[in-house]
C-alpha positions as protocol buffer text, in pm:
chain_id: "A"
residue {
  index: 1
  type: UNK
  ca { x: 10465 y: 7802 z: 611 }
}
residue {
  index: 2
  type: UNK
  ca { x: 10655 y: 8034 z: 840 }
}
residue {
  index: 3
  type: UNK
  ca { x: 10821 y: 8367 z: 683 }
}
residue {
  index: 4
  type: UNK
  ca { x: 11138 y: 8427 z: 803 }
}
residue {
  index: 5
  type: UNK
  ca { x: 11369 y: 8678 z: 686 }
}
residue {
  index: 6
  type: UNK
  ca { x: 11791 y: 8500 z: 575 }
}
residue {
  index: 7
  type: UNK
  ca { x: 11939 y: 8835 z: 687 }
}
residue {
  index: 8
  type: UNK
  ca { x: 11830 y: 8869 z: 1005 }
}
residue {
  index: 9
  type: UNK
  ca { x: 12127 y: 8693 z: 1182 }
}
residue {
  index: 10
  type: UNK
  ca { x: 12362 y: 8903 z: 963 }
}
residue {
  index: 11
  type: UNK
  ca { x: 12199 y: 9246 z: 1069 }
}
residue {
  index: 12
  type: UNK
  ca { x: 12138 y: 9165 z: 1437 }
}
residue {
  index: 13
  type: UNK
  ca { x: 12566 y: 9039 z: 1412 }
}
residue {
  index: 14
  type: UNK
  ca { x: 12653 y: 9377 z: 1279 }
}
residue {
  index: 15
  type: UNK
  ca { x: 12451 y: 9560 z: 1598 }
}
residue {
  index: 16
  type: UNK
  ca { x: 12646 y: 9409 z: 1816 }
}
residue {
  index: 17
  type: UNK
  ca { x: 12985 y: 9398 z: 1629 }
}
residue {
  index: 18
  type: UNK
  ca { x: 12908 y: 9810 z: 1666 }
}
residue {
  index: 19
  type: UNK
  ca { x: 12786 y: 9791 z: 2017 }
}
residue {
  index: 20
  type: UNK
  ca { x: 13160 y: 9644 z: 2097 }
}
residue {
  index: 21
  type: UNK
  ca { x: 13355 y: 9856 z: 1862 }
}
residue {
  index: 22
  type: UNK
  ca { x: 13132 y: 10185 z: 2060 }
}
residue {
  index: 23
  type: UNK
  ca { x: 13252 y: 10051 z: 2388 }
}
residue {
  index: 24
  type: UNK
  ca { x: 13611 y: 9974 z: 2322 }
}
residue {
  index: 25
  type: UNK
  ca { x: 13679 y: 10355 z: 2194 }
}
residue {
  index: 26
  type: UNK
  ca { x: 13469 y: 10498 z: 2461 }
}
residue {
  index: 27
  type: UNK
  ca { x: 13611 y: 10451 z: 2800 }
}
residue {
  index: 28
  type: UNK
  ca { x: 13410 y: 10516 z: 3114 }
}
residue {
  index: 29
  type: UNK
  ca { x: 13479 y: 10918 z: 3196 }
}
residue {
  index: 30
  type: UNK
  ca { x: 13626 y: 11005 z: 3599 }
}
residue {
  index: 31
  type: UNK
  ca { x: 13432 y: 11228 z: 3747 }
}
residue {
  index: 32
  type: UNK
  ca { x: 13527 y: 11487 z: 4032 }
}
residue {
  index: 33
  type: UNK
  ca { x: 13296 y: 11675 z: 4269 }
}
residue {
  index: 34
  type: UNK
  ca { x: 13275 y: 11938 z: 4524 }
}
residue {
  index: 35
  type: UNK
  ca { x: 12995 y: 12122 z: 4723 }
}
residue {
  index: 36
  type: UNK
  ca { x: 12935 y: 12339 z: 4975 }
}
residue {
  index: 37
  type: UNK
  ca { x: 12641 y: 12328 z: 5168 }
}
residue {
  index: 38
  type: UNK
  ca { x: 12724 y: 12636 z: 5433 }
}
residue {
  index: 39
  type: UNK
  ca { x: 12582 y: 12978 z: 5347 }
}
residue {
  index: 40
  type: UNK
  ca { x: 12883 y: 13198 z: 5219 }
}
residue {
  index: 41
  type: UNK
  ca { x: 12912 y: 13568 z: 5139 }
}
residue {
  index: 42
  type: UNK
  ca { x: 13110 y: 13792 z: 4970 }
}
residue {
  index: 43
  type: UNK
  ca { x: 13097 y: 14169 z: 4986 }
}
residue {
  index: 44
  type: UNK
  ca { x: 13457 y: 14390 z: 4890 }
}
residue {
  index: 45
  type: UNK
  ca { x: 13543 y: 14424 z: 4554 }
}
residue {
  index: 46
  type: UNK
  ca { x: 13943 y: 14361 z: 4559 }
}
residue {
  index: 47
  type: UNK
  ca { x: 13882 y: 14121 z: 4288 }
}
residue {
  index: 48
  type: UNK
  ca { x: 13782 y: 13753 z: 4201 }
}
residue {
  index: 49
  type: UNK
  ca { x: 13804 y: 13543 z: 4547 }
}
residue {
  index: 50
  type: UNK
  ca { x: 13767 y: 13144 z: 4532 }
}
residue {
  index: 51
  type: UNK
  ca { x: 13447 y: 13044 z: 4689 }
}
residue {
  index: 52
  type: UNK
  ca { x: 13527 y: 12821 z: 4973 }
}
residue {
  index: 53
  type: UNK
  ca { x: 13443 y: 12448 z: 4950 }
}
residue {
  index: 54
  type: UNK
  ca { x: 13454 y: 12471 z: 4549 }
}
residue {
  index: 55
  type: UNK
  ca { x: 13797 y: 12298 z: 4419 }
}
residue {
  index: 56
  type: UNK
  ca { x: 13951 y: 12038 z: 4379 }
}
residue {
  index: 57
  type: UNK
  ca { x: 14252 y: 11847 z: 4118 }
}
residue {
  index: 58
  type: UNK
  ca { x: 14253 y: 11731 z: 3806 }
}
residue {
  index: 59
  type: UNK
  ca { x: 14475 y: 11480 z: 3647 }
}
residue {
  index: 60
  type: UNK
  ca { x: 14720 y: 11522 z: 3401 }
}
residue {
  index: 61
  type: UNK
  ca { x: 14605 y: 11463 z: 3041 }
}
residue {
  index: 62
  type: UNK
  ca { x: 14624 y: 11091 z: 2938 }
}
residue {
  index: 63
  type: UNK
  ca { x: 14578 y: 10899 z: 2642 }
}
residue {
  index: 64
  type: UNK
  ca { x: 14208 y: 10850 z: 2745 }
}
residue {
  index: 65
  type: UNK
  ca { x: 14138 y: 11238 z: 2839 }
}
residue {
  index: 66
  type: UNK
  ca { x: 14263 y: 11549 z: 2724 }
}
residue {
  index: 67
  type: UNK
  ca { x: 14000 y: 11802 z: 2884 }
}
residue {
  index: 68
  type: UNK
  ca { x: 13732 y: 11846 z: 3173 }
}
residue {
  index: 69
  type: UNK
  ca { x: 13396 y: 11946 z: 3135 }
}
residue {
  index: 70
  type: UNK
  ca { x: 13382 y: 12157 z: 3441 }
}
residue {
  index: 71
  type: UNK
  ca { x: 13005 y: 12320 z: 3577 }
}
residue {
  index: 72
  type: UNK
  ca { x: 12976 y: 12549 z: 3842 }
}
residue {
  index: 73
  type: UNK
  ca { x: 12594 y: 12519 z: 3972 }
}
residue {
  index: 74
  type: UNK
  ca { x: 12469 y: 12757 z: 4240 }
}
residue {
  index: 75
  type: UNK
  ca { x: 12110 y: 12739 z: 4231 }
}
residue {
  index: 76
  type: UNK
  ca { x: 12032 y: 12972 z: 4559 }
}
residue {
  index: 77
  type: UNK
  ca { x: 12194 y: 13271 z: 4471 }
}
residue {
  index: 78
  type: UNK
  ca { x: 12086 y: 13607 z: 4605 }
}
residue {
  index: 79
  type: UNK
  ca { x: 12267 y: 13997 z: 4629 }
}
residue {
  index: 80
  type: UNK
  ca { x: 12170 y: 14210 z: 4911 }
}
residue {
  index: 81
  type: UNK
  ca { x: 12307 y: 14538 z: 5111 }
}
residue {
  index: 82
  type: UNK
  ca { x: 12294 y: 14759 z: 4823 }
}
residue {
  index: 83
  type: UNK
  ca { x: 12529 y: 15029 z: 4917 }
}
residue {
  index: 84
  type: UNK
  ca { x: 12476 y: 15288 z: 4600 }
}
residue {
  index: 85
  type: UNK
  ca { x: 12175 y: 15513 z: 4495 }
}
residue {
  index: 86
  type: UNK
  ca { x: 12328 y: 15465 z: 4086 }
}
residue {
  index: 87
  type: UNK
  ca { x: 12442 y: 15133 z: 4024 }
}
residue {
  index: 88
  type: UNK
  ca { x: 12254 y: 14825 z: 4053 }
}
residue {
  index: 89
  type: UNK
  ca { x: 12402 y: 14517 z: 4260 }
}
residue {
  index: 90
  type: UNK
  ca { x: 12593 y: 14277 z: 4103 }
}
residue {
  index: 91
  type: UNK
  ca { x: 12850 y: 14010 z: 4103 }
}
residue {
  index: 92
  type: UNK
  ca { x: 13065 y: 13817 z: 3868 }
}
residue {
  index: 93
  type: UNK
  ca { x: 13113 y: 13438 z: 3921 }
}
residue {
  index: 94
  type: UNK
  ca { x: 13350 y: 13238 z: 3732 }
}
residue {
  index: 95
  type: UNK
  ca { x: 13552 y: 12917 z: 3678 }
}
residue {
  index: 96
  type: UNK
  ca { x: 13941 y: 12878 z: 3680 }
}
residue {
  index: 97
  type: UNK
  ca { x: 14211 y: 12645 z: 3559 }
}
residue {
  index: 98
  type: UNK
  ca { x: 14557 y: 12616 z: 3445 }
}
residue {
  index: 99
  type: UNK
  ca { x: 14594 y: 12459 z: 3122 }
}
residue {
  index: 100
  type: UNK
  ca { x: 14888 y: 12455 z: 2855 }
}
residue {
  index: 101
  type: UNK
  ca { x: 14793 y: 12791 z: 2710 }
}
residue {
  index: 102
  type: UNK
  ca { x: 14793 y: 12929 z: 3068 }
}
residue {
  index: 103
  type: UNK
  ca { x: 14515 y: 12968 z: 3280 }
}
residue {
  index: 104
  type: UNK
  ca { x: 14171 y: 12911 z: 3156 }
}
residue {
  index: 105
  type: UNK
  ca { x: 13888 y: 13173 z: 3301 }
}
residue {
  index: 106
  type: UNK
  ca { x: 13538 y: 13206 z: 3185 }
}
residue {
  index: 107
  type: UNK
  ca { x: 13288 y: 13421 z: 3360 }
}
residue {
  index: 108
  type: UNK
  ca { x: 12943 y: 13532 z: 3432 }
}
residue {
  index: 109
  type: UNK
  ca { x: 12725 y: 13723 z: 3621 }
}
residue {
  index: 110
  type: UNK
  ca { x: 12386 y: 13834 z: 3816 }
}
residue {
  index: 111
  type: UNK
  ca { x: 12266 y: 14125 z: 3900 }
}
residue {
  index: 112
  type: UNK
  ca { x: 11943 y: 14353 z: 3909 }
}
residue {
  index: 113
  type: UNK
  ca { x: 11768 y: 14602 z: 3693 }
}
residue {
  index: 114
  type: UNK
  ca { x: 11672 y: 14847 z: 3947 }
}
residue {
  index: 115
  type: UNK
  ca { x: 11874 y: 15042 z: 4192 }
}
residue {
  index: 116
  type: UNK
  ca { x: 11649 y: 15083 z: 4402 }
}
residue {
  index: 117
  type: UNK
  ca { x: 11640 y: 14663 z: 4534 }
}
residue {
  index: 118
  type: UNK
  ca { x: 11743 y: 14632 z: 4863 }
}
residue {
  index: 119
  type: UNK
  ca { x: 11711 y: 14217 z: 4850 }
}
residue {
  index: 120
  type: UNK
  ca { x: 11693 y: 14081 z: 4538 }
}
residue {
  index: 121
  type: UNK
  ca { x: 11537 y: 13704 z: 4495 }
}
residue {
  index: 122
  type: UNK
  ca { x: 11696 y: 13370 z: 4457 }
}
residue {
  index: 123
  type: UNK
  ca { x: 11906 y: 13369 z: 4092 }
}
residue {
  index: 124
  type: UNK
  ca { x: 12022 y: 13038 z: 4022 }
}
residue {
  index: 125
  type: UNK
  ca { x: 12326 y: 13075 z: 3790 }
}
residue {
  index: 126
  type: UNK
  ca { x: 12521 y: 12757 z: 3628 }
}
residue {
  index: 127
  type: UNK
  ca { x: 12794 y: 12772 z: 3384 }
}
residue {
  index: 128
  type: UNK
  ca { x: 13013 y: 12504 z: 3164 }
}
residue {
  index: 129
  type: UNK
  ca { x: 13399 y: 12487 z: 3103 }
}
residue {
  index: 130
  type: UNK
  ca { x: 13557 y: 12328 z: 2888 }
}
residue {
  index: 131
  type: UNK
  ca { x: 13951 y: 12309 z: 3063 }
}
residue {
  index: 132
  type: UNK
  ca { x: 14212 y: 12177 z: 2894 }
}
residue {
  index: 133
  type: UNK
  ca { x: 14424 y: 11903 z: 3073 }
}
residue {
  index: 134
  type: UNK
  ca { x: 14837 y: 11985 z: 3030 }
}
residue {
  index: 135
  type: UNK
  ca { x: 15125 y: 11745 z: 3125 }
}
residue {
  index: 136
  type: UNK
  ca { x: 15072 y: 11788 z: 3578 }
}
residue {
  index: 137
  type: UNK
  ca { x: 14821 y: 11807 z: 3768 }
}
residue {
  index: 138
  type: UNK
  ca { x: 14603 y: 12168 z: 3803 }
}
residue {
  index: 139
  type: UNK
  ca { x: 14358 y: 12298 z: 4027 }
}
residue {
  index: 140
  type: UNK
  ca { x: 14023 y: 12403 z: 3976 }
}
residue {
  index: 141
  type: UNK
  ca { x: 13811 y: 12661 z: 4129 }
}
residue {
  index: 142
  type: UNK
  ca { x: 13486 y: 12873 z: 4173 }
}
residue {
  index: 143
  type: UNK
  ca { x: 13560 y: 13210 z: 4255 }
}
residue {
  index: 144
  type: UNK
  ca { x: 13326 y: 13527 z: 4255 }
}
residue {
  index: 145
  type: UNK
  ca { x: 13348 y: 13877 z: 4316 }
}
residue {
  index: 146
  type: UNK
  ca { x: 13057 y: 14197 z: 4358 }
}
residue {
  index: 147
  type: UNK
  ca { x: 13075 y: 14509 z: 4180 }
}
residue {
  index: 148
  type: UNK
  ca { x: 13161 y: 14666 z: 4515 }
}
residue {
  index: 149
  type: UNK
  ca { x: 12807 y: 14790 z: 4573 }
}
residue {
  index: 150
  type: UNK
  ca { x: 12671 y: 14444 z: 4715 }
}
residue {
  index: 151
  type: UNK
  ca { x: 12674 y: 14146 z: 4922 }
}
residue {
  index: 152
  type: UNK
  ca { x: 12694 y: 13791 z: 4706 }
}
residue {
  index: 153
  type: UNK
  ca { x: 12538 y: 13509 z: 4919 }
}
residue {
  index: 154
  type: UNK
  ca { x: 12433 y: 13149 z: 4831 }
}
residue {
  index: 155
  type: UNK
  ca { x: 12259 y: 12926 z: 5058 }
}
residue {
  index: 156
  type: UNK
  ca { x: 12228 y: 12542 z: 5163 }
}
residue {
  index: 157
  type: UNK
  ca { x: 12374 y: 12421 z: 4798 }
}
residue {
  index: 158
  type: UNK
  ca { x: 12651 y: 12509 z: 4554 }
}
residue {
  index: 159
  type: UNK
  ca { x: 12862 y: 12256 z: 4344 }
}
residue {
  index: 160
  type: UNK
  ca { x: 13186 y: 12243 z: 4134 }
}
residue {
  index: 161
  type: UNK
  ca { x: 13190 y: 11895 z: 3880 }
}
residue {
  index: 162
  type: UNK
  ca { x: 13389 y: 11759 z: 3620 }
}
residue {
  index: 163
  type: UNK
  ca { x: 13375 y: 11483 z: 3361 }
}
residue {
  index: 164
  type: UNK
  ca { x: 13686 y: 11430 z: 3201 }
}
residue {
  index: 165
  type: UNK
  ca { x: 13668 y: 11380 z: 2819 }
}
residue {
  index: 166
  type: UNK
  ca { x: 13852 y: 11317 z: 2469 }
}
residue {
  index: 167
  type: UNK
  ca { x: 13795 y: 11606 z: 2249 }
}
């Protein structure tokens, strides 16, 4: 006599009444991308400066999206030409949009210990964003800046993406 269970039908038709329900409130996400593959620099401190290559537009909010989850990966990050005897290199890297509240900033940094580096080695840095979307279109950008007593380089790879989500 075979042993078979009366609610199995009923269980595996509530799976996939869920796996439809999952997929009609969860549209696919749009993505946007930008990288730069050239080596770039940045030396003067007269403030934040967009890194070329990193940008690009974001839609308006819809009734799908509301906000991008914007990263900023630059995994071959190095400082060199240290120019002071008392403060260590460093720079300040961050992401910017214009949202409804005005514009959005967050930033972060490298930097070394020890005045007395001349090179320092490769320090990847990545950082997340959450950007809210407002009622036009808004750019987004990497920009960075040095603490005026270095030179800010990456090399071969740097990237700028989004997902756009429903918060």
């Amino acid at each position: 006599m075979k042993n078979t269970n009366p609610h199995a039908p009923v269980r595996i038709a509530i799976v996939i009444a869920a796996l439809f329900s999952v997929a009609m409130v969860c549209p696919a996400a749009d993505v946007f991308y930008a990288q730069t593959k050239a080596t770039e620099s940045y030396t003067t401190y007269v403030g934040p400066t967009p890194i070329g290559g990193l940008s690009f537009t974001i839609p308006a909010a819809s009734t799908h999206f509301n906000a991008a989850l914007v990263t900023l990966s630059m995994p071959n990050l190095f400082l060199s030409d240290n120019t002071s005897k008392t403060i260590p290199m460093a720079a300040t890297l961050q992401i910017v949009g214009t949202g409804p509240a005005g514009t959005t900033v967050e930033s972060g940094g490298i930097g070394c210990d020890n005045v007395n580096v001349t090179t320092s080695g490769i320090k990847p840095f990545s950082m997340t964003l959450l950007v809210p979307l407002n009622s036009d279109t808004q750019t987004v950008m990497a920009e960075w800046a040095s603490n005026g007593t270095s030179t800010v380089t990456t090399q071969t790879f740097a990237s700028l993406s989004a997902i756009l989500v429903k918060q």
